[in-house]
N, CA, C and O of each residue as an XYZ file, in Angstrom:
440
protein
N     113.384   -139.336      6.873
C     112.796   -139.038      8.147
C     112.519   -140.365      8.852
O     112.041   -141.365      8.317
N     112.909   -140.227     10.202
C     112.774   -141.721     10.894
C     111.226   -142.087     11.579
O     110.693   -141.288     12.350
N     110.731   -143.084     11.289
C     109.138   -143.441     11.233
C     109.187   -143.966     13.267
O     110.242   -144.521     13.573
N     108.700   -143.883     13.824
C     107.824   -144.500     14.696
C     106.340   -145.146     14.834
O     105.384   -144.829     14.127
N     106.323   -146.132     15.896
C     104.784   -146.751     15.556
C     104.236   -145.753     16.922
O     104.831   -145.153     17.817
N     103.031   -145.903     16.612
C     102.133   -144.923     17.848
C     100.656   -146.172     17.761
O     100.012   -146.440     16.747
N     100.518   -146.566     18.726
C      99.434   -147.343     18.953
C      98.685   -146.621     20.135
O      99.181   -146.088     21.128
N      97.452   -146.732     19.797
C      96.004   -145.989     20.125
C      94.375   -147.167     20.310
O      93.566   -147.670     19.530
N      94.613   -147.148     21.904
C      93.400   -148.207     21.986
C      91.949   -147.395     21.606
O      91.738   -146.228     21.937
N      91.255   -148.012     21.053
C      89.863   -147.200     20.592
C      88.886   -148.293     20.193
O      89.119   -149.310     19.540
N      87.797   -147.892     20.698
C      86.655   -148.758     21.095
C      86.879   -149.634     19.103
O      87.347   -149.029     18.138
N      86.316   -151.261     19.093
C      86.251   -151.488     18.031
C      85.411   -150.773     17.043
O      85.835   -150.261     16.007
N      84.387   -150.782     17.384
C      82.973   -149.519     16.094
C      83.323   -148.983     16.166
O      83.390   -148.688     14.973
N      84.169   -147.785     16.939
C      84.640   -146.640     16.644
C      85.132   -147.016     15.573
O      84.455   -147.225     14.566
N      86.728   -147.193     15.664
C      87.327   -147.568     14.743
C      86.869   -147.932     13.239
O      87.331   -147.329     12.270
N      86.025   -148.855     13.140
C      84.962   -149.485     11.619
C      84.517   -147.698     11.270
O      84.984   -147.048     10.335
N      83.552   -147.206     12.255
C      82.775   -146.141     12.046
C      83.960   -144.931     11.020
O      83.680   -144.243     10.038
N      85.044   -145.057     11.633
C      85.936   -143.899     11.564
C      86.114   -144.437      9.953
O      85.790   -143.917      8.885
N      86.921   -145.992     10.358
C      87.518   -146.456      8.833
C      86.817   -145.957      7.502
O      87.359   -145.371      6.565
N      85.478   -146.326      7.633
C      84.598   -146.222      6.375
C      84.682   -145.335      6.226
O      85.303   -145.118      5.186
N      84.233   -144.086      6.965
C      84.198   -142.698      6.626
C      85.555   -142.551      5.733
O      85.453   -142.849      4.543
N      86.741   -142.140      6.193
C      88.369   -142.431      5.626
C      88.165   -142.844      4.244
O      88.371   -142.323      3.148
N      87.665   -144.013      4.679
C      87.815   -145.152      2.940
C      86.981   -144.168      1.975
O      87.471   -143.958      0.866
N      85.534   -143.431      2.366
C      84.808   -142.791      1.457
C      85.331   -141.441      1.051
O      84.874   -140.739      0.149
N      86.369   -141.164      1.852
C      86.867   -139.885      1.426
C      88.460   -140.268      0.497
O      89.267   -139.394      0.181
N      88.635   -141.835      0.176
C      89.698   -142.297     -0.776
C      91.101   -142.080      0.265
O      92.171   -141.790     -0.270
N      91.017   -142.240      1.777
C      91.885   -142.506      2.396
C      92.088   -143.608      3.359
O      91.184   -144.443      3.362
N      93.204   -143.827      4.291
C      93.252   -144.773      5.072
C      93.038   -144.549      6.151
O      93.198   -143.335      6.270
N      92.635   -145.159      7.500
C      92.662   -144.632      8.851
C      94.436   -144.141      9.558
O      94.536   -143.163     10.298
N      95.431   -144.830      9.244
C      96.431   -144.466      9.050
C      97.147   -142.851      9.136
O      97.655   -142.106      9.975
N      96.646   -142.888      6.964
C      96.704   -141.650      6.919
C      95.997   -140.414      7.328
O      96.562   -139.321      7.284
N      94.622   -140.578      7.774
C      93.982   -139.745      8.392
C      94.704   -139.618     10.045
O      94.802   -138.440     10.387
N      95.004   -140.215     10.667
C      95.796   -140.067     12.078
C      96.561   -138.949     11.564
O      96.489   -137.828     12.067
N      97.377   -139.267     10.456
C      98.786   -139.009     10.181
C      98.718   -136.811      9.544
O      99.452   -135.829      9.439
N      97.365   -137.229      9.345
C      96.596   -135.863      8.782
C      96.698   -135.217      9.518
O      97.468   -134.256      9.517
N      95.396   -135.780     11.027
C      95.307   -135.194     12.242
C      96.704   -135.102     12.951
O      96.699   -134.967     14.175
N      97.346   -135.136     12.592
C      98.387   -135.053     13.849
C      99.604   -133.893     13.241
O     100.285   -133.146     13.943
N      99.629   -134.000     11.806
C     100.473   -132.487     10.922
C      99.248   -131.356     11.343
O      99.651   -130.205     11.510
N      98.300   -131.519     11.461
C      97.363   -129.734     11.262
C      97.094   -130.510     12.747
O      96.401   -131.527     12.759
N      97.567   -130.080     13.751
C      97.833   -130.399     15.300
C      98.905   -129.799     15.086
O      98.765   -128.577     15.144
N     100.022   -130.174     14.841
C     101.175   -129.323     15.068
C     101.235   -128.129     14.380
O     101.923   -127.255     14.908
N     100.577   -127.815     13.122
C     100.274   -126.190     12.201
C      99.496   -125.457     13.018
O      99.554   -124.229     13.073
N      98.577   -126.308     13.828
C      97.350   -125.308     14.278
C      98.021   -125.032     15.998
O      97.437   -124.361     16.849
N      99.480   -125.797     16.214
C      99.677   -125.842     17.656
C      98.835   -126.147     18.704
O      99.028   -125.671     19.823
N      97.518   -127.219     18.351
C      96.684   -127.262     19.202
C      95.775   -128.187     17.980
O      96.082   -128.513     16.834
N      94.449   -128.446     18.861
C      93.625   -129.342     18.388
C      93.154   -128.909     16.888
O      92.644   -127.797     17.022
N      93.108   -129.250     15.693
C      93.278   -128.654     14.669
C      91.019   -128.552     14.255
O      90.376   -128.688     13.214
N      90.679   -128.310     15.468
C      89.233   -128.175     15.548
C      88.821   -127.550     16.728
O      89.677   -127.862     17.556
N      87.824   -126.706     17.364
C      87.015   -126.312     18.168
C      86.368   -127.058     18.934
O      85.645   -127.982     18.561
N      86.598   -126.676     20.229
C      86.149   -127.854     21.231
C      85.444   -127.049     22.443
O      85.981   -126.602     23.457
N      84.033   -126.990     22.034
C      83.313   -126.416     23.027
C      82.062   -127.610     23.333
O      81.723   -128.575     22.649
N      81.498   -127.061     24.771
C      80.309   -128.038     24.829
C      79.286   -127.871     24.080
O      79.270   -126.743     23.588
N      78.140   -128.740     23.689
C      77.422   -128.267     22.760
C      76.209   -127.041     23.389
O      75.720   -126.035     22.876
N      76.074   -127.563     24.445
C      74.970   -126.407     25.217
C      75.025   -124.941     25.088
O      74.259   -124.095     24.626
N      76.234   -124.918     25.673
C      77.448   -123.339     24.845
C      77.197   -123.123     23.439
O      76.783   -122.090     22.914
N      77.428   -123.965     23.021
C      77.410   -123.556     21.723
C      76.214   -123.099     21.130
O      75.967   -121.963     20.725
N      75.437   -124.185     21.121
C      74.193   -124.026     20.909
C      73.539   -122.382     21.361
O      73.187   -121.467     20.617
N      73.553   -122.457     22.733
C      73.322   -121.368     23.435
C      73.469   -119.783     22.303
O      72.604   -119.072     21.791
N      74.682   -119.748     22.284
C      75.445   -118.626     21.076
C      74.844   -118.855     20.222
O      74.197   -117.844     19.950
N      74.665   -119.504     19.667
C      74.054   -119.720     18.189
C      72.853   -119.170     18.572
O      72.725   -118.014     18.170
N      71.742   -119.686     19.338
C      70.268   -119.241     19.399
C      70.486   -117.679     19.691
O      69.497   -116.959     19.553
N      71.782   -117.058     20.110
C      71.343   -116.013     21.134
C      71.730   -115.341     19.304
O      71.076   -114.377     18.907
N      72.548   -115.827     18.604
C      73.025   -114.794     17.593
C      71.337   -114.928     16.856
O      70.787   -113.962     16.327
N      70.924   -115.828     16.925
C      69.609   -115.652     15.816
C      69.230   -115.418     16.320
O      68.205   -115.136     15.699
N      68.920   -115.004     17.974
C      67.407   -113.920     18.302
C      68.389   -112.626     18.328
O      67.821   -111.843     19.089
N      69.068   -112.285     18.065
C      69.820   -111.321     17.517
C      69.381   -110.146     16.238
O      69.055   -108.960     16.191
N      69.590   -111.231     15.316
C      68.797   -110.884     14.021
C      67.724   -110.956     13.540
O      67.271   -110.790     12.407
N      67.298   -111.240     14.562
C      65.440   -111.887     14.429
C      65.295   -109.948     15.165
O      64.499   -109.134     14.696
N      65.991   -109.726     16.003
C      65.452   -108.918     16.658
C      65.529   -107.225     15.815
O      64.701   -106.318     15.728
N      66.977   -107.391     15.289
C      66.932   -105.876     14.241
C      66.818   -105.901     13.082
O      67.142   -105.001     12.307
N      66.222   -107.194     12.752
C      65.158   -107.272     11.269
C      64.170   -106.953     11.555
O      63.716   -106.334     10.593
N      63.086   -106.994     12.775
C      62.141   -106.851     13.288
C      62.300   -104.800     13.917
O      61.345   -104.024     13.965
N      63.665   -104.481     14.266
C      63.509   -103.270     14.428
C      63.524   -102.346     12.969
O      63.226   -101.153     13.028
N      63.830   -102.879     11.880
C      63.968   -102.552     10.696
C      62.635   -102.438      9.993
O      62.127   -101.652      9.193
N      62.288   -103.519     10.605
C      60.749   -103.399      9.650
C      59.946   -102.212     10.337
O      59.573   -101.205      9.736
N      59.735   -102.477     11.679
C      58.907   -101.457     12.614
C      59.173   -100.002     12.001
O      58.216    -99.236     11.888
N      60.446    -99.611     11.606
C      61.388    -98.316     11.519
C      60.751    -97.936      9.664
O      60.510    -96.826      9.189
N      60.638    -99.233      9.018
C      60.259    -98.793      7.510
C      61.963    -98.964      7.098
O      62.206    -97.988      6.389
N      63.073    -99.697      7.234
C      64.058    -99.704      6.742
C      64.839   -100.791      6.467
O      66.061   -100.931      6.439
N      63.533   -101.858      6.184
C      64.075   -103.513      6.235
C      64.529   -103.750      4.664
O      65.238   -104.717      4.386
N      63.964   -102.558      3.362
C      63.949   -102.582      2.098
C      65.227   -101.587      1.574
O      65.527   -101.276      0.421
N      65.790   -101.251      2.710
C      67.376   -100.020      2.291
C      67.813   -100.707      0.972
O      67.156   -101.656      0.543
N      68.934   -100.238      0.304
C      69.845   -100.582     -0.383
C      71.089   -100.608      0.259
O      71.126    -99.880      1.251
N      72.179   -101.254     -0.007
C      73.547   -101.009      0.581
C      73.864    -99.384      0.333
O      74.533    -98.786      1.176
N      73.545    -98.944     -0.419
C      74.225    -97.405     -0.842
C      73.330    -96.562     -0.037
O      73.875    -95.714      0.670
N      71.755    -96.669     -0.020
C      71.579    -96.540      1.060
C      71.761    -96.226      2.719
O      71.856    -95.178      3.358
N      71.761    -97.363      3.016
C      72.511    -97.874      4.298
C      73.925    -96.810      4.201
O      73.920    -95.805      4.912
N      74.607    -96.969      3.681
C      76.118    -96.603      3.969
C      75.907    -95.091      3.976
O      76.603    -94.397      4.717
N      74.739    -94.409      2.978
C      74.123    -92.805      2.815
C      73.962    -92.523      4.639
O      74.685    -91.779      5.303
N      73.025    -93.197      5.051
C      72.525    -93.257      6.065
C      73.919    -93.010      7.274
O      74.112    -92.084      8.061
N      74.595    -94.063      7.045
C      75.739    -94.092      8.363
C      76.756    -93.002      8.014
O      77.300    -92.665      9.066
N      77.248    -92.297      6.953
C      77.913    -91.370      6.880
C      76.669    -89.950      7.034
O      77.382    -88.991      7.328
N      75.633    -89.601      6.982
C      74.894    -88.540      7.421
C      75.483    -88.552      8.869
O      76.275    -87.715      9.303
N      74.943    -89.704      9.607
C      74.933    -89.749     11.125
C      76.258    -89.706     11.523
O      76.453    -89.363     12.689
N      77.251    -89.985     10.804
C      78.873    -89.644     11.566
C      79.084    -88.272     11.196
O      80.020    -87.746     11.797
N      78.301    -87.345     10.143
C      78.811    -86.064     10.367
C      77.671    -85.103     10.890
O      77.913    -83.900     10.785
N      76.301    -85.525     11.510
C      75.949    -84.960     12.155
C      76.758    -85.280     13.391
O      77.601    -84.403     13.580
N      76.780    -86.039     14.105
C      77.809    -86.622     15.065
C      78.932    -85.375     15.192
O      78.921    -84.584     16.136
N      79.650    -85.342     14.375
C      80.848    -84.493     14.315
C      80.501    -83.224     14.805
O      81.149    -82.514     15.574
N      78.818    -82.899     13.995
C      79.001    -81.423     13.923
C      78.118    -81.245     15.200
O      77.362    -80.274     15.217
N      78.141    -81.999     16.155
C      77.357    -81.647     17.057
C      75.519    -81.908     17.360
O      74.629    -81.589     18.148
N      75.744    -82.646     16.215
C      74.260    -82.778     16.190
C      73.723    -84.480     16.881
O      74.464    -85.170     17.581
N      72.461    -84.830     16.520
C      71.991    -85.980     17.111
C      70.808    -86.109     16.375
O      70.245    -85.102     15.946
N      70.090    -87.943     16.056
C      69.253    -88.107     15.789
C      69.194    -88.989     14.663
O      70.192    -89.570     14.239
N      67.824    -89.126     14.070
C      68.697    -89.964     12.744
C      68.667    -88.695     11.551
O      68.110    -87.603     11.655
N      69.288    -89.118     10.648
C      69.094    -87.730      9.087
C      67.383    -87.526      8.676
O      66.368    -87.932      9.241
N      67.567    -86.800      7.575
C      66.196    -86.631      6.664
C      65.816    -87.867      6.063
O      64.638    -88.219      6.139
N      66.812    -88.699      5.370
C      66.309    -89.658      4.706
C      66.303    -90.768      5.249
O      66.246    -91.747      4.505
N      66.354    -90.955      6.599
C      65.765    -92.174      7.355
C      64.256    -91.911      7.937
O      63.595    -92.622      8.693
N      63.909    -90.566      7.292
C      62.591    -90.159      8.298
C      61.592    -90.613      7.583
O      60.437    -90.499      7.994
């Protein structure tokens, strides 16, 4: 396979910052380019997620007041202590009251 050079201006500390890291993971800066740039072409795109952090962040807080919120409806309800077999008792009652016309929760969520 025929080699080309690819030169890349980048702040000097960057560079040191990057190297060491590389060196501690028993590689070269080199081969780490050479890393990044095969899973770039596997991933057809940046081989990482590139959002702002505010966004991100944002999602993240909204998923934990999420679960903050129907752990908190769980407890209120008396159903924060279910079992999985449980739980799954529970969601197949309610898909065949569902079916049969009915509504509400079952007997054994009461």
């Amino acid at each position: 396979m025929a080699s080309s050079v690819l030169q890349v201006r980048v702040d000097e500390s960057l560079r040191a910052q990057a190297a060491a890291i590389y060196e501690d993971l028993g590689i070269d800066l080199q081969t780490a380019v050479r890393i990044f740039l095969k899973r770039s072409v596997r991933e057809k795109g940046l081989p990482f997620g590139m959002t702002l952090g505010e966004e991100k962040d944002a999602t993240v807080e909204a998923g934990i007041r999420a679960i903050r919120d129907m752990r908190e409806a769980a407890e209120k309800a008396d159903l924060s202590n279910m079992s999985l077999d449980e739980i799954n008792a529970e969601i197949m009652a309610s898909r065949s009251k569902r079916h049969a016309g009915g509504a509400g929760r079952t007997a054994a969520a009461q």
